[in-house]
N, C-alpha and C positions, 0 to 999 in steps of 0.2 A: 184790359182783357176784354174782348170781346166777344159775341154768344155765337158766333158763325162758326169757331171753330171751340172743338169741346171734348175734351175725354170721358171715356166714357170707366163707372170705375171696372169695370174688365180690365179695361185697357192700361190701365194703373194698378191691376191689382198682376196680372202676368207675366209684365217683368220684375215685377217684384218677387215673385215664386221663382221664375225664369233662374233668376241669381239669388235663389238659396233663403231668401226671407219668407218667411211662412207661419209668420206668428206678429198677432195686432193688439194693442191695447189702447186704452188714450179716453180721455173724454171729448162726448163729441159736439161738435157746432156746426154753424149755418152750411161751410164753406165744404167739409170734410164730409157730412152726413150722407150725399150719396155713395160716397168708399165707405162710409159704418155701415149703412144697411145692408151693401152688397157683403159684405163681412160676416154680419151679423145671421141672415138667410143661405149665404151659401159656405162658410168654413165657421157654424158658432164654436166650435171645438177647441179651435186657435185662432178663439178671438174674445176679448174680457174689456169690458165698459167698466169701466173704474169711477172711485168716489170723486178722485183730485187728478189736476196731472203729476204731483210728486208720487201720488200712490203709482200711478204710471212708469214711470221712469223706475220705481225701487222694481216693479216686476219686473220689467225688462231686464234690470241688470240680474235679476234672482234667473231669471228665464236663459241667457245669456249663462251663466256661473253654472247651470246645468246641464247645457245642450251645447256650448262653446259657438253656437249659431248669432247669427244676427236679429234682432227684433225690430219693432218698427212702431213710434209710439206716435197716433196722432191727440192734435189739440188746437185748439185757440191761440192765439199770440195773446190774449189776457192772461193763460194761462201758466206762461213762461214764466210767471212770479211763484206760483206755486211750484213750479218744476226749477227754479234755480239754485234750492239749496240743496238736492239730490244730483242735479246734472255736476255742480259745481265739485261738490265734499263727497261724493262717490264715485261717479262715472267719470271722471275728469281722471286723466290718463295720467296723473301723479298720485292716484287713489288707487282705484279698481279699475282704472282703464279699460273702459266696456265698449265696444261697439255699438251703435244702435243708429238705425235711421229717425229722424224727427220730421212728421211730414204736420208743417203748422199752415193753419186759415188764417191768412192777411187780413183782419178785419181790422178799418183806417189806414189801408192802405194811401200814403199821401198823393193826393189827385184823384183819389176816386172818395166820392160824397159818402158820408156815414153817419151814426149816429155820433153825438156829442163824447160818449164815453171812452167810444174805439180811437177819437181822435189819436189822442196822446200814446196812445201802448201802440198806432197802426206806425206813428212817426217814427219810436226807439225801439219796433223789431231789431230791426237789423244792428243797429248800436247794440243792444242788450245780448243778441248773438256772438257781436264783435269780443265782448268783454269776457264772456264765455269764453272766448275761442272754439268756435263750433263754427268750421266752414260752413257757407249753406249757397246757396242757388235759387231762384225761381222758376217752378218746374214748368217746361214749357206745356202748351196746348195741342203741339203737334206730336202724333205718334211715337213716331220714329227717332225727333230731339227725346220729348220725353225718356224713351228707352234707354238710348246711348247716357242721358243724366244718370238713368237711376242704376245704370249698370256701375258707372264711372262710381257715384256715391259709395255704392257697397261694397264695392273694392275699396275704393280710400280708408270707409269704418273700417272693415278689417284690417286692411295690411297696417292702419296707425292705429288700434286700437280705442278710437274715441269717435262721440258722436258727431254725426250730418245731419245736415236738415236742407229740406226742400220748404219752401215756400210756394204755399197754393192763390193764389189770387183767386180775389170776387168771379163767380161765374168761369173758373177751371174748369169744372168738372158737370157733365150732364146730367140730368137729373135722373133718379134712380125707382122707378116705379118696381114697390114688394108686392111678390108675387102671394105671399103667405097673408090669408083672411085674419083679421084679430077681431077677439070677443070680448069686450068690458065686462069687469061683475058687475060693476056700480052704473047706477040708474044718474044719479045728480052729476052737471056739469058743473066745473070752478067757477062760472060765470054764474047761475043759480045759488050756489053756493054761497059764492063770496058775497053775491044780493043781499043772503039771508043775515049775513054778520054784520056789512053795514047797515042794513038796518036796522040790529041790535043795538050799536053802539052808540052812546050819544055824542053829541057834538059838543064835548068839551074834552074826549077822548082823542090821546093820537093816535095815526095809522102808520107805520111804516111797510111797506111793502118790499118786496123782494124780486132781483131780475127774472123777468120775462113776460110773460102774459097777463099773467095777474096783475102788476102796475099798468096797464094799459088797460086793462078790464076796469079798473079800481076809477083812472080817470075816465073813459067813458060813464062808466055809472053816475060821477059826480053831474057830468055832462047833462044828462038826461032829466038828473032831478034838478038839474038849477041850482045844485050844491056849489060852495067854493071848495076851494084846495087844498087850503092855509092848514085843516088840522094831519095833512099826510106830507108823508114823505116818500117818492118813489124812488128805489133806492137802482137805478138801472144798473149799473154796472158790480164788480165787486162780491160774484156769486157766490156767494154763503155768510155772508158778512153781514146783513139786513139785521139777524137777532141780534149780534154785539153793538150796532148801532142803535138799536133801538134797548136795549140792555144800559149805554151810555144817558141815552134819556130818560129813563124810567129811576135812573141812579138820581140824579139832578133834579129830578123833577118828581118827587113821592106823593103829590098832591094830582097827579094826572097820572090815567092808567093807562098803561100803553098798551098799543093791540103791535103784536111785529104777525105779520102775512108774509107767507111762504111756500114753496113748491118743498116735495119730499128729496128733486135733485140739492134745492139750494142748503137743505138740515144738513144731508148726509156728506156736503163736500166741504164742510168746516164743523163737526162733529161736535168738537172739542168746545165750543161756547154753550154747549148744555151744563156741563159741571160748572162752567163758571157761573151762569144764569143761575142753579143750582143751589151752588154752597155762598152768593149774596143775596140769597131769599128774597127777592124785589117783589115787595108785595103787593105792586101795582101793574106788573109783568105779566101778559095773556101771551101765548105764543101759539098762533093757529097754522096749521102746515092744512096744506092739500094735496092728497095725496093719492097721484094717479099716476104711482110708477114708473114714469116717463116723465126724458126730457123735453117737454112739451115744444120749448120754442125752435126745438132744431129739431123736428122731424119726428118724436117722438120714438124716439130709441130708447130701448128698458137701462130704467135707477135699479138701484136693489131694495126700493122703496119700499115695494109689496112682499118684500122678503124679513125685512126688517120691524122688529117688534119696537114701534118708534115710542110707544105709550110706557114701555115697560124701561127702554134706555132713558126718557127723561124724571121716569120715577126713581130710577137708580142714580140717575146723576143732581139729584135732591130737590127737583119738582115736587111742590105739596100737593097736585092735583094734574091726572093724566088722562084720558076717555078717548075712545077713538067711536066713532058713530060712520054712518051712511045715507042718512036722510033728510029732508030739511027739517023737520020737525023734532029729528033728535038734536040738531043743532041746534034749533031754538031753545030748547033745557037744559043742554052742557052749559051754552053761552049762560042762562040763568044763574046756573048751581054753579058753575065756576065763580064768579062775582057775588057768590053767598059767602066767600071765603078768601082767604088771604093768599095770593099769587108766591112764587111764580107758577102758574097752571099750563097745561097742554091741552091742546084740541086737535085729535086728527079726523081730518074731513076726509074719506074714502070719495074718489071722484072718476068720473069717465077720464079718458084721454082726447082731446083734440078742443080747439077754440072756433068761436067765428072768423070766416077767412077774411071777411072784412072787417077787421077790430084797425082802431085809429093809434095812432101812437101820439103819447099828448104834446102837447102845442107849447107849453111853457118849460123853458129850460132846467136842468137839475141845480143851478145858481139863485134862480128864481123860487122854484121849487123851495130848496133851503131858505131860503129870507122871508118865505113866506111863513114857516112853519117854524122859526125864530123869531117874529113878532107875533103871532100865538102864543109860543111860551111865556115871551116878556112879560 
């Protein structure tokens, strides 16, 4: 794909009304986020940013089972894992045979250079579609194909009753400048923030981190001090999985206390490892969320982060200890009084939205990364 020629998401979003779809959900990424924003500022009405893509796809078919219309759910190709036991045991045209468009971001698209993670999920899209049975296409970059695709698509969902998908390639779609001013409450950025905890913790502590920013924040910080690696784990890929991974270590290893680092998107789009973290009382379990209501690494599009009583759900799901602060200094006494007492504890860090735009991404692979932090434990 290349950047001379480019949709713009108007242009993607009006034949899609054109022929009768007029309702968006999905969770959003790199590839997709200029079509979220435009969504998001000009139809927020009939448009819902979701925890998961399975929560995505249940709406659509609830959405669909209401209006007899067609939806349109975007996401990630990481995401297809989350969305394949819903696409599969409901919407699949031996179930509820639902119509719906699936407009997915090719990240690893094979020949185009990406991160380590995306490799593997960019190579079996299309296999993983195949097994589905979910026709799909890649949507072209010219107007007019575009069109003619996406008119063809919403006829096919309808008249067979099951879903399409469009595939978007790296650099589809032009970028989407919001026209709407945004106002942070919070004064501290994740990058300040996260300073203040690694500082706290000593260096016999693990760190596991969580996708997006913050592990590349976490390795620069090391960067700067001269610190090594060995006691973290950057967990890239695998978004919301960071606490159960770090839940796995904290189980095996009761004599180190794990710290798991995370965004408010990464808590809320695998929920469910609270009550486990919960009801096995890991008393060496610290789980620090940052939480600036936005998907930070794709544009910053609203979680329901700042909606969500995140203190109150992990005290309910049998957290011995929850506190939500906004400052650095209250962080440094949470961090304190939490480690007075016996985990598993919560920390939520209220934080701005946005990173440095030159932040680096780290140099040593997620293979290396683990062997490092496997001869630490030994």
């Amino acid at each position: 794909m290349t950047s001379k020629n480019r949709l713009s998401a108007q242009q993607l979003y009006d034949p899609l009304v054109t022929n009768g779809v007029d309702y968006f959900c999905g969770v959003p990424d790199s590839i997709t986020s200029p079509f979220s924003h435009f969504l998001e500022e000009s139809t927020p009405d009939k448009h819902t940013i979701t925890a998961n893509e399975g929560n995505a796809i249940g709406l659509a078919i609830g959405y669909h089972i209401a209006t007899g219309k067609i939806p349109l759910v975007y996401m990630q190709n990481s995401g297809l894992s989350n969305a394949m036991d819903p696409l599969a045991s409901l919407a699949d045209k031996s179930v509820f045979n639902t119509p719906m468009l699936l407009l997915i971001g090719w990240r690893g698209q094979p020949g185009i250079k990406d991160e380590p993670h995306h490799e593997r999920q960019g190579a079996i899209t299309p296999d993983l579609l195949k097994s589905l049975e979910i026709p799909f296409e890649i949507l072209s970059n010219e107007p007019s194909e575009a069109e003619r695709q996406i008119r063809d698509t919403v006829l096919n969902a309808g008249e067979q009753s099951r879903p399409y998908a469009l595939l978007l390639e790296q650099g589809a779609l032009a970028e989407y400048s919001k026209s709407k001013q945004e106002y942070d409450r919070f004064s501290l950025s994740r990058e300040e923030a996260l300073g203040v905890v690694l500082d706290f913790v000593n260096e016999s502590s693990v760190i596991v981190t969580g996708i997006g920013k913050i592990s590349r924040e976490l390795f620069e910080y090391r960067e700067h001090k001269n610190q090594g690696h060995v006691q973290d784990l950057m967990v890239v890929g695998g978004m919301g999985h960071a606490s159960s991974i770090a839940l796995g270590i904290a189980q095996q290893k009761p004599e180190k206390k794990v710290f798991c680092l995370e965004g408010d998107g990464s808590v809320l789009m695998h929920l469910g490892a609270l009550p486990s973290i919960g009801s096995l009382t890991p008393a060496n379990f610290y789980h620090i969320v940052f939480n600036n209501g936005s998907h930070d690494s794709v544009g910053g599009l609203p979680t329901s982060g700042q909606h969500a009583d995140i203190t109150a759900i992990a005290r309910a799901c049998g957290y011995g200890r929850a506190e939500s602060v906004s400052e650095a200094q209250s962080v440094t006494t949470a961090l304190d009084e939490m480690q007075q007492g016996k985990g598993p504890a919560l920390l939520e860090i209220n934080i701005r939205k946005g990173a440095r735009p030159n932040l680096t991404r780290p140099t040593i692979s997620p293979a290396q990364d683990k062997a490092d932090l496997m001869t630490f434990l030994d």
